[in-house]
C-alpha positions in Angstrom: 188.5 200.9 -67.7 185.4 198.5 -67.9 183.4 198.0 -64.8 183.8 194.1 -63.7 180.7 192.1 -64.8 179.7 194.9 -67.0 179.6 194.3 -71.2 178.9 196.6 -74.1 177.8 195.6 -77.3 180.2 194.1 -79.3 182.0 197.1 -81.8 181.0 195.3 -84.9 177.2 195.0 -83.8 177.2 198.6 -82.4 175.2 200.4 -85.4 173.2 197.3 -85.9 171.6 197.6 -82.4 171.3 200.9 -82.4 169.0 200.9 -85.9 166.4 197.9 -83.9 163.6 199.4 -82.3 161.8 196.5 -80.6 157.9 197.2 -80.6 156.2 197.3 -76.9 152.3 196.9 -76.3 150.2 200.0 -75.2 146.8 200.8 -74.6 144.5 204.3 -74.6 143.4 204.8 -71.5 140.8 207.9 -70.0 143.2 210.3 -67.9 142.0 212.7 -65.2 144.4 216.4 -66.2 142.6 218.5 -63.2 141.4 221.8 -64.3 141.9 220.9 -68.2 139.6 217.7 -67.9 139.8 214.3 -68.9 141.8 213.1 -71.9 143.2 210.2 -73.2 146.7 209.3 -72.7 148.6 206.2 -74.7 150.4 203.9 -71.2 152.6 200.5 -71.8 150.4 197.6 -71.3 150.7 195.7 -68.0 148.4 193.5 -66.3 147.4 195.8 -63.8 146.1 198.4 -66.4 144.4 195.3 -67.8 142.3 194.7 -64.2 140.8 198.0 -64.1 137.2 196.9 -63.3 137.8 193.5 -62.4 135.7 192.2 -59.1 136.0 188.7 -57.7 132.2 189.0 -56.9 131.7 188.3 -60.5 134.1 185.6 -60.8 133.2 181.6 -60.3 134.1 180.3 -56.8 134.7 176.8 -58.0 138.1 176.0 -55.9 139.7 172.7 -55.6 140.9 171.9 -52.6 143.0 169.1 -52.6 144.6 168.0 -49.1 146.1 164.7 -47.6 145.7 163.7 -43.7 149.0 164.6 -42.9 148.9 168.2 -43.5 145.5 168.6 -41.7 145.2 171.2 -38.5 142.9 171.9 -35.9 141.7 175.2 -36.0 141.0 177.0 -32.5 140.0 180.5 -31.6 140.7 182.2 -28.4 137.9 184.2 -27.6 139.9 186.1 -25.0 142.8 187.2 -27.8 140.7 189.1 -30.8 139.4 185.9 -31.5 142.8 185.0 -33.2 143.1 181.7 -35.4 145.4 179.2 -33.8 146.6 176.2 -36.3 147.9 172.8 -34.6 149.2 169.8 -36.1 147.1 166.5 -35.6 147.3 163.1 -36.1 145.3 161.6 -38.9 142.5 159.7 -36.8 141.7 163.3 -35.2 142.0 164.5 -38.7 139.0 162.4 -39.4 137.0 163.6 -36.5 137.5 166.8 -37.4 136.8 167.0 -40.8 132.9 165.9 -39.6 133.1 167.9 -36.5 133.4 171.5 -38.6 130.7 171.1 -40.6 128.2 170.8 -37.9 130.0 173.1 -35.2 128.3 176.2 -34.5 130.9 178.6 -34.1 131.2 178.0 -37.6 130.4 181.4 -38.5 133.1 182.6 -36.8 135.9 180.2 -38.0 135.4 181.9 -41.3 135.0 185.7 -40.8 138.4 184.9 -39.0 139.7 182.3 -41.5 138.7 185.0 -44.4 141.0 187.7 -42.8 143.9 185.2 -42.4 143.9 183.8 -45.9 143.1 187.5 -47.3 146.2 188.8 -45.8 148.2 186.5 -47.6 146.6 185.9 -50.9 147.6 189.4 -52.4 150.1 192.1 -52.2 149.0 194.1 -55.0 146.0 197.1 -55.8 143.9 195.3 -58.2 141.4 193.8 -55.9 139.8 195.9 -52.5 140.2 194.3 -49.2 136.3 194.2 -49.1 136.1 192.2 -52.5 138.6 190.0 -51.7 137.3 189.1 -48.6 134.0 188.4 -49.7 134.8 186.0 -51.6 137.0 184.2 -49.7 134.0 184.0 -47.0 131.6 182.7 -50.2 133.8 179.8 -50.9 134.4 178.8 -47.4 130.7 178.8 -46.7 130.2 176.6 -49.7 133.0 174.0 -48.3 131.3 172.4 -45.4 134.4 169.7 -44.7 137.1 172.0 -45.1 137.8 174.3 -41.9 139.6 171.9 -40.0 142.1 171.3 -42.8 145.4 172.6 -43.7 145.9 176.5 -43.4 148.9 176.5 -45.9 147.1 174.3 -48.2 144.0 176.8 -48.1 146.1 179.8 -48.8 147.8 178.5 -52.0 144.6 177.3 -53.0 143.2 180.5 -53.0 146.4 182.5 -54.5 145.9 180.3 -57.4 142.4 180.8 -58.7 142.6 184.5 -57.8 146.0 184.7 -59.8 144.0 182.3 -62.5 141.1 184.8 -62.7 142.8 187.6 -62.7 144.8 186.1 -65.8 141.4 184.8 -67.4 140.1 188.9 -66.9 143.5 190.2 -68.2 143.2 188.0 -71.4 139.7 189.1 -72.1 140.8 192.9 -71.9 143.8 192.4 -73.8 142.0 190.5 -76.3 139.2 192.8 -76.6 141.1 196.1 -76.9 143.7 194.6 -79.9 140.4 194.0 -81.6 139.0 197.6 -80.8 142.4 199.2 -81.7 143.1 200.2 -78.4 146.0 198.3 -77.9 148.7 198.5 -80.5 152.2 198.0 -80.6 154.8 200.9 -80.8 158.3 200.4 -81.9 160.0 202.3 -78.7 162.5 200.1 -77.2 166.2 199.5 -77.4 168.8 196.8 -76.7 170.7 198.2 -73.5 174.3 199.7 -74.4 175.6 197.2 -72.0 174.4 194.6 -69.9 175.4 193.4 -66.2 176.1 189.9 -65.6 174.8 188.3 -62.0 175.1 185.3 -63.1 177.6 183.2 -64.8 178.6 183.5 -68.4 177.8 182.1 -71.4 180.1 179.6 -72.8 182.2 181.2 -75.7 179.8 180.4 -78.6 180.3 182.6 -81.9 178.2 185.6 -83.2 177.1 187.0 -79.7 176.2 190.4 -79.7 177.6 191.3 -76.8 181.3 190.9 -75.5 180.1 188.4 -72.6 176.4 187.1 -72.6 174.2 185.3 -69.5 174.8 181.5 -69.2 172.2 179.1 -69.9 171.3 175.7 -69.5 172.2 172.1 -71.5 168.4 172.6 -73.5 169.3 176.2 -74.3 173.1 175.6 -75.1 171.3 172.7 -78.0 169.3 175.4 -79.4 171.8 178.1 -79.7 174.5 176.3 -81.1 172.4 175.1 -83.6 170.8 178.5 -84.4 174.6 180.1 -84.5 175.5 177.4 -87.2 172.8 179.2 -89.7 174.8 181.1 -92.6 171.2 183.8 -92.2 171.9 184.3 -88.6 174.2 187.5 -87.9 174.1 187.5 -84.4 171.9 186.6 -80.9 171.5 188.1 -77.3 170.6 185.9 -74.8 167.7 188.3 -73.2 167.8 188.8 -69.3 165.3 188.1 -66.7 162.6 190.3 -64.8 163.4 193.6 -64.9 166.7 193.7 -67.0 165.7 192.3 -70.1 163.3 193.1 -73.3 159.6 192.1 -72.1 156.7 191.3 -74.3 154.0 193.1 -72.3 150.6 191.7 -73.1 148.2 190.2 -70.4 151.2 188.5 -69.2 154.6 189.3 -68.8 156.9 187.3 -71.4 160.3 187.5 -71.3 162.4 185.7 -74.2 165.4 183.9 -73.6 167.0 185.1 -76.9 167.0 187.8 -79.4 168.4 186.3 -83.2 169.2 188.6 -85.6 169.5 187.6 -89.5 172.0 189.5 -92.1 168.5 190.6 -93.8 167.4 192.4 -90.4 164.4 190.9 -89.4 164.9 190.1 -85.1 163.7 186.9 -83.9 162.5 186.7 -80.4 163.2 182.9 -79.4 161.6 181.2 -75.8 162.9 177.5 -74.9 160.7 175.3 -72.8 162.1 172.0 -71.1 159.7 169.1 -71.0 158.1 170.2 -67.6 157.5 173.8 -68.5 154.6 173.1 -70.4 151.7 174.3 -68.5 149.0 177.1 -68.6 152.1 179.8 -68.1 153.6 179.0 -71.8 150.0 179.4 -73.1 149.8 182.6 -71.9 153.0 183.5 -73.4 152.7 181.7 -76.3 149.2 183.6 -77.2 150.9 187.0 -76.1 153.9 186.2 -78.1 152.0 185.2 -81.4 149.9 188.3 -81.0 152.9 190.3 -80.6 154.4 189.1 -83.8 151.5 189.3 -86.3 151.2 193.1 -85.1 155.1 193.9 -85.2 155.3 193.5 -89.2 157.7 191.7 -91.2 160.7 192.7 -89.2 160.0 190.7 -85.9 158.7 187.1 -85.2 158.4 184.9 -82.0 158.8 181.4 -81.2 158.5 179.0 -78.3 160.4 175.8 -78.8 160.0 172.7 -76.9 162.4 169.8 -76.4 159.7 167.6 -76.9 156.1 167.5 -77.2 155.3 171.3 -77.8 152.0 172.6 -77.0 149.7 173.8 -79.9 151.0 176.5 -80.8 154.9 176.2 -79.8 157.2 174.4 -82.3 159.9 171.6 -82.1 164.0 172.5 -82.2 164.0 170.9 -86.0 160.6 172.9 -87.1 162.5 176.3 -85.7 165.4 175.7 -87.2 163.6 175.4 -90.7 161.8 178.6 -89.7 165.1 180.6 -89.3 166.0 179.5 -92.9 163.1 180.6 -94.4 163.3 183.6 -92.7 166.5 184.1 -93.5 165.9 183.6 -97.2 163.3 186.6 -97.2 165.3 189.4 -98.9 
């Protein structure tokens, strides 16, 4: 009896999935084997493997900080609490006063020792950066920004999550970059498509040549796409891929997760990514120049492609140009 929201592979797609091994990144890292020494051990790729050595104190503090009136609070510290940080909403004549008043009051100092502890708590949850580095930094930019104490907390925090998350990127890429060049990163054909699949969310419309017996829905950009890919005589079958953690994962400096896996009758597996109009930022570089490095190293069996509805980034292609793609691909005997 099947399991409710639970679907195999198709029977007719069955040996077909079971002969693709889809190629995952990894890297030769120095391992410590106690009495037997050191060695060197072959791990996937992942970002934080990629930060090993990475220190904010030799990162640019260049932060814009970008606030309006409204959002501005006064900043007080109780000196008989821990000196505890205390935010209050003001009005936006007071938010004038204040913005001159902090850069000339002298408990200064001690705004931001107490300021760096409150935004450090809540800039990041992971181990690639020490509480000491981390806070260092965050006390260098604040004493470099004169007129910004009295402004918005929030505003301050998700300033700072960015560039750290936009450093850390920056360092990732280098590695990444660095260690495909060196050899030390290659990719290793090791993964397969899951037996079955469980749906959270709702189904797919019933589109021909799915892989499996029900696939994830998508969206009215995505539907466009696949109906068109589906109408190729090359194209045998596709998979809409799942999300974080469920689906197939290109594991370079960031994590890319394709909406769709195409294969053609002459076996070569295409991994598709579809990008609306405002998805077009710094994120789809990343995964664009992870997914392009991914397929020049997989051989002639696997290629990637991010499709825009309009306007693609360098790199990224439009519907019609992936469409003519899939047909010469799927002329390649």
């Amino acid at each position: 009896m099947q399991k409710a929201n639970v679907f195999p592979i198709r029977k007719n797609y069955e040996k077909l999935a079971e002969d693709i091994l889809l190629p995952r990144f990894y890297v030769n890292t120095e391992r410590e084997y106690g009495l037997f020494g050191t060695g060197f051990a072959r791990v996937p790729v992942t970002q934080e493997v990629l930060l090993e050595g990475f220190s904010l104190s030799a990162e640019d503090r260049h932060i814009e900080f970008n606030y309006n009136t409204s959002n501005i609070r006064r900043i007080d510290i109780d000196k008989n609490n821990g000196n505890d940080v205390t935010a209050f909403t003001v009005k936006e004549r007071e938010a004038l006063e204040l913005e001159n008043f902090y850069g000339s009051i002298q408990d200064k100092d001690n705004i931001i020792v107490q300021l760096s502890k409150s935004i450090g708590d809540c800039v990041t949850q992971d181990n690639s950066l020490s509480d000491g580095d981390l806070r260092a930094y965050i006390t260098n930019v604040l004493q470099e920004q004169d007129k910004m104490l009295g402004k918005n907390l929030n505003d301050t925090i998700q300033s700072f999550k960015a560039k750290v998350r936009a450093l850390k990127t920056s360092y990732a890429k280098r590695q990444f970059e660095g260690k495909v060049r060196s050899g030390q990163i290659s990719l290793q054909p090791t993964e397969h498509l899951p037996g079955e699949i469980i749906l959270t969310k709702d189904k797919a419309p019933a589109i021909d040549k799915k892989m499996y017996q029900e696939e994830e829905g998508f969206n009215g950009f995505e539907r466009t796409v696949i109906e068109q890919v589906i109408s190729l005589d090359c194209v045998r079958c596709w998979h809409r891929n799942q999300e974080r953690g469920k689906g197939f994962c290109i594991n370079g400096f960031v994590n890319a997760y394709p909406d769709f896996i195409i294969v053609l009758h002459n076996g070569i597996t295409v991994m598709l990514e579809t990008k609306g109009n405002h998805l077009d930022g710094s994120d789809s570089r990343n995964k664009l120049a992870c997914g392009d490095t991914w397929s020049k190293l997989a051989g002639p069996k696997f290629y990637y492609f991010m499709v825009f509805e309009n306007s693609p980034i360098e790199g990224a292609v439009s519907v019609n140009e992936f469409i003519k793609n899939l047909q010469q691909l799927g002329a390649n005997q």
